[in-house]
N, C-alpha and C positions, 0 to 999 in steps of 0.2 A: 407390848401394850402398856398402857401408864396403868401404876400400881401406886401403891405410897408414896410421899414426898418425906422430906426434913419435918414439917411441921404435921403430917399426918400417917403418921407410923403404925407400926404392930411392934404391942409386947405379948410373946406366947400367945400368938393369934390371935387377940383384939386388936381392934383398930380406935386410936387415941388421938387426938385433938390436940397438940402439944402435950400435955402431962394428964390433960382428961379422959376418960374413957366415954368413949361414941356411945356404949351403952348404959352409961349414967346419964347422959345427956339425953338421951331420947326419953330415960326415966324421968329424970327430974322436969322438963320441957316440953315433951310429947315427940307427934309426928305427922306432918311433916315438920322437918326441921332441917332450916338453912344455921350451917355452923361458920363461924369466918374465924381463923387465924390471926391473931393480931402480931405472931411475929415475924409470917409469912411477907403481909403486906407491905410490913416496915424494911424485910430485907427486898424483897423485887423493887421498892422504891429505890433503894439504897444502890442498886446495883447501877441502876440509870446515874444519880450524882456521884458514883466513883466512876462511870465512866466516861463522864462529861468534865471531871477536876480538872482545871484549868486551863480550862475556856466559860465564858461568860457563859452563863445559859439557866433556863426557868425550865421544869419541871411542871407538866402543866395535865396532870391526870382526869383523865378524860371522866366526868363523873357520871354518864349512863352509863358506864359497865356495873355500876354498884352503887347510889346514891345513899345507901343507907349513913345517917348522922353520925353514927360511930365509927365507922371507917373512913368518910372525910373528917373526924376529930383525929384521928391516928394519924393521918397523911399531913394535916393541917399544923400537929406539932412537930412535926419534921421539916416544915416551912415547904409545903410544898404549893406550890401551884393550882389553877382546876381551870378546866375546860368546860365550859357549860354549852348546852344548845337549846334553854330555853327561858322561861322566866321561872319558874319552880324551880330551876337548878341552882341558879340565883339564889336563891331563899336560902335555899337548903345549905348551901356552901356558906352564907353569912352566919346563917341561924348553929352551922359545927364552928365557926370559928376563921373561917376561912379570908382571908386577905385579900379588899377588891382590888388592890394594886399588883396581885397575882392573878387574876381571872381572868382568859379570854375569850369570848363569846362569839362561837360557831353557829351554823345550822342556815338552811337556805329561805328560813319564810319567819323570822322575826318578824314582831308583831309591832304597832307605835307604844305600846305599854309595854313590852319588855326593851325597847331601845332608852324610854322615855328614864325606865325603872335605871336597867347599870348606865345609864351616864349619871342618872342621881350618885348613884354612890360610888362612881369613877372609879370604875373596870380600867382593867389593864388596856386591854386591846378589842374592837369587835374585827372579826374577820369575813369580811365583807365577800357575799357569792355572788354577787349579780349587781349590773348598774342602777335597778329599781331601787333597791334593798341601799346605795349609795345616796342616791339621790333623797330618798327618805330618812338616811342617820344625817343627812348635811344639814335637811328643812328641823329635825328634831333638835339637834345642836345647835343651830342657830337662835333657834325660839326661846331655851334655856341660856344662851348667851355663854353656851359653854365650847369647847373646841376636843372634838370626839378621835381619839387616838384609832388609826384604820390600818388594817393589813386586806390586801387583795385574799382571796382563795384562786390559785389556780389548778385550774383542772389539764393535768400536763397530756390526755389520756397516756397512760403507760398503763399496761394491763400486770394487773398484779396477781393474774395464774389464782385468783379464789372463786369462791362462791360467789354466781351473780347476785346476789343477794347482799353481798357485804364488798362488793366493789365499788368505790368510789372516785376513780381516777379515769375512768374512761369521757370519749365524747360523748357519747350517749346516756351517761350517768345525770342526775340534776344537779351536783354538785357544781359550785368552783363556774369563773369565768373560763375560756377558751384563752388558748396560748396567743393567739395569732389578736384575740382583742385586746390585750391587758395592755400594750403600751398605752394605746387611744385612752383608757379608762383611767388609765395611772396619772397620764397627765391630766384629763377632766378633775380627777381629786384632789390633785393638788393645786389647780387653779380655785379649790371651795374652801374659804377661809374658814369653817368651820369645821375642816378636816384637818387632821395633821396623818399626813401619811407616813405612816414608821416601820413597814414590813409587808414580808410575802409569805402565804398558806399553803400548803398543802397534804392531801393525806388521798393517796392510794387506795386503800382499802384495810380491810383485818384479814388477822390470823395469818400473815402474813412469815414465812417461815425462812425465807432467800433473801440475801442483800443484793439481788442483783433488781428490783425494780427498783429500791432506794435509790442504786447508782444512776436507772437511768434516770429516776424522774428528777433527783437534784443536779444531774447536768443539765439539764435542757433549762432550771430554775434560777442554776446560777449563770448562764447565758442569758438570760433575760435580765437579773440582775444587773448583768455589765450593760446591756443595752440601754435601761433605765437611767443607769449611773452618766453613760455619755451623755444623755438626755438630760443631765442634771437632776435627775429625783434619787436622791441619794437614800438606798434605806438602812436603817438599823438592828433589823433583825429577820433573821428566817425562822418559821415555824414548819418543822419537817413532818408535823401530825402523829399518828399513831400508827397503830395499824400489829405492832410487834408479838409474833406467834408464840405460843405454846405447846405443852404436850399433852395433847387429848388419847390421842393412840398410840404409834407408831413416831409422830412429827418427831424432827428434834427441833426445840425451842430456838427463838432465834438468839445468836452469842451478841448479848449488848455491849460489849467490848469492842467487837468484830465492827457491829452495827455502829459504834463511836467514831471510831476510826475514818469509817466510811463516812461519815457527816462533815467528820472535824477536816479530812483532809480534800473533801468536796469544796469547803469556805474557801480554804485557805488562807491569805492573808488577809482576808476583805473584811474590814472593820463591823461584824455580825452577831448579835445574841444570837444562841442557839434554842429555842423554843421547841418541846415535844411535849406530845399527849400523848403519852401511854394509859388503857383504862386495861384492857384486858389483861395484859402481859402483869400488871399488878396485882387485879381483882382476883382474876380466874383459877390461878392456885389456892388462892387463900379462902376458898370455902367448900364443902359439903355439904349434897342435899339427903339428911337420912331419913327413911322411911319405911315404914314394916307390912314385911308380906302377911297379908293379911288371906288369902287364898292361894294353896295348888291346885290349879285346873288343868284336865289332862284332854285334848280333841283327839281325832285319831293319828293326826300327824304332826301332832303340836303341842306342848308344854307351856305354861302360862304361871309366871307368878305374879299374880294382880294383887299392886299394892297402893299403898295410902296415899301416894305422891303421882301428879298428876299432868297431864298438858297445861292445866292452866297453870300450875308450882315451876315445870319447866320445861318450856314452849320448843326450846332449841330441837330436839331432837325430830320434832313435829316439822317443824316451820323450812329448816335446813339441810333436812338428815342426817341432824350430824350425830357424831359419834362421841361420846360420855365412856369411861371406865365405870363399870357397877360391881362393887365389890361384897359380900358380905363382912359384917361390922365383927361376926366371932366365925373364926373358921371350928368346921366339927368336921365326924368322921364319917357326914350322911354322904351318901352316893351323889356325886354329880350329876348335872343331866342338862341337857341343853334347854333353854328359857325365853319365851318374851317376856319381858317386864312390862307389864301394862299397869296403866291406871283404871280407875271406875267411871270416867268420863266418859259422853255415849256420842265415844266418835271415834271411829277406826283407826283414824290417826294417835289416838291418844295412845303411847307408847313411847318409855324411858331409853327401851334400847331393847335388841330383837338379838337371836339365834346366840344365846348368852351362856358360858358354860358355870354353873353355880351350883354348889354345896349347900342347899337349903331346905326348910319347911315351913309350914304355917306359924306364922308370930315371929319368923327370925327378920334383925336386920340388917336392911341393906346402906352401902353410899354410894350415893353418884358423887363421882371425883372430879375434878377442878370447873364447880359448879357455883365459883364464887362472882362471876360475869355475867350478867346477860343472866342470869337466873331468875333471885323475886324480883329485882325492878320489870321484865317483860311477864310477869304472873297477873292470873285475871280471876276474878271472879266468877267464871264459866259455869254453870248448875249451879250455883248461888253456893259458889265453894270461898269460905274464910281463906286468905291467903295464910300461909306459913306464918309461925316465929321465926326470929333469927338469934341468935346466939353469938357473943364476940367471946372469943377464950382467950384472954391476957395473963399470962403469966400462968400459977395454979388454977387463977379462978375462972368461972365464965358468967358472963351477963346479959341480961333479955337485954337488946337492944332496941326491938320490936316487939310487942307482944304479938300475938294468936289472934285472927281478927274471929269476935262471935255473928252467927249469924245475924243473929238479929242488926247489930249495927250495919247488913248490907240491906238494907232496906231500908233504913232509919228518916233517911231524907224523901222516901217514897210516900203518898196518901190514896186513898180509897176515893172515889168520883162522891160528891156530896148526893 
């Protein structure tokens, strides 16, 4: 099962944050509380640009797994890349520092104000899902007198063995144009002088653990590529998406080595940047969510430790069933006992993780492990619950990077009928 990483360890049975103690952090910060790794993040980056060294290619992290400012400032002075899929992504990636000559902008239902917005500040690339979505960045470009740098999304369906839920590569997914239309479309775009067509999209799905749907889907990608080329639409680069798994349970994580290899020797000679969005495989280790059991409830066949952190702090386990390592933050010599970890939330669903075997009691804490993805950015306000703090530990120190939202500011913009 995943237990501690490099960056999130035990000394003499605490569990520490790089060089912090989890349970100073919940002292000094509260609980819940999302902690992130800042040197975690910087090595899972790192491991993508040694294993793309030489060959051309962008680094382009996907920024819904984790939009918080401080970890695209982390990412952003590593010169990396960002993957946005909307107009607040936008924002958010300029407002850390982020380089719109690095940005390329995914998602199937862009809006005329977020097309209107990154050709203003000329993005890298939008990756275009659908002929509508084409047709509308040519009228916007044209209007602005500017010429909108385009890649296709293709949807190869290859089925990538995940959660329906987080597959994106299939027919039936909304994603991405069809295999069998992209020629037709590739030459419509490039007959619109306010396109410059300069690449092809793709991304399969997440959590993605095997190099074997990579293989197939970038054969069938660079087969069209040649097809295009006879065609004369020459392009300059493949975006191979994301999708790259980790270790929640049992997985073994996917070898980005392995996964290079397989890309770089997919091109092969064909004059191609290499473009990927990794969000997860960067974010998802590098944070914890801690939270303290605040009640043991015993039913006649069941064990409950209902604690502070909730369905709407982190939805996954709800939404996916997925599975989260929950560890205690100080191990002791209390009796184990089998657990559901529940929230306070009044819905059945609201539960961290079930039939849990754990060393605890009232007031101790807990962490949900590689909860640094898809954690606060999918949190909600549900029972008019403040979301979390979050915490960046750089080096010795650690820094609110978020604060604690108060209740009252969730109503703030609401009024009483006159």
């Amino acid at each position: 099962m995943q237990s501690t990483t490099e960056h999130f360890h035990r000394r003499k049975g605490a569990l520490f944050a790089q060089s912090y103690a989890c349970s100073q952090l919940a002292e000094d910060f509260g609980t819940p509380l999302f902690v992130y790794s800042r040197e975690s993040l910087e090595s899972s980056w790192q491991q993508f640009a040694d294993a793309l060294e030489g060959h051309e290619h962008l680094i382009c992290y996907a920024v819904k797994a984790n939009s918080n400012l401080a970890v695209l400032d982390v990412l952003a002075r590593l010169g990396s890349g960002f993957d946005i899929v909307s107009g607040g992504e936008l924002k958010r990636v300029l407002a850390a520092g982020g380089d719109p000559d690095k940005i390329v902008f995914s998602g199937v239902g862009k809006t005329r104000q977020e097309l209107t917005e990154a050709l203003e500040v000329g993005i890298r690339c939008f990756n275009v899902e659908s002929e509508p979505e084409l047709d509308r960045l040519a009228e916007i470009a044209s209007a602005l007198n500017v010429v909108a740098p385009v890649s296709l999304r293709i949807n190869p369906d290859v089925d990538a063995q995940t959660h329906p839920y987080i597959s994106t590569g299939l027919k039936e997914n909304k994603f991405g144009v069809n295999m069998s239309d992209a020629v037709d479309i590739y030459k419509r775009a490039a007959q619109m002088p306010s396109l410059n067509v300069q690449g092809m999209d793709c991304h399969i799905g997440s959590q993605l653990t095997s190099i074997e749907p990579y293989k197939d889907a970038l054969a069938r990608l660079m087969s069209l590529i040649d097809q295009l080329d006879a065609e004369g639409i020459k392009l300059t680069h493949i975006d191979v998406g994301g999708g790259q798994g980790i270790c929640y349970e049992d997985e073994q994580p996917l070898d980005i080595k392995q996964w290079a290899v397989c890309v770089i020797d997919a091109v092969g000679d064909r004059k191609l940047e290499i473009l990927v969005e990794p969000g997860r495989f960067i974010a998802g280790p590098a944070g914890i969510l801690l939270t303290r059991v605040e009640y043991i409830k015993q039913n006649e066949d069941k064990h409950f430790a209902i604690v502070d952190a909730a369905m709407n702090d982190l939805i996954r386990p709800a939404l996916y069933s997925a599975w989260q390592a929950i560890e205690a933050v100080e191990l002791t010599d209390t009796p184990a006992k089998e657990y559901d970890v529940v929230g306070p939330v009044c819905e059945s669903a609201d539960f961290l993780g079930k039939n849990r075997v754990l060393a605890i009691e009232q007031g101790d804490l807990l962490a949900v492990m590689s909860a640094g993805a898809y954690g606060f950015v999918m949190s909600s306000n549900y029972n008019t619950r403040g979301r979390a703090a979050e915490v960046m530990v750089s080096g010795d120190d650690a820094y609110v990077v978020r604060e604690r939202e108060e209740v009252e500011s969730l109503f703030a913009g609401e009024s009483l009928l006159p």
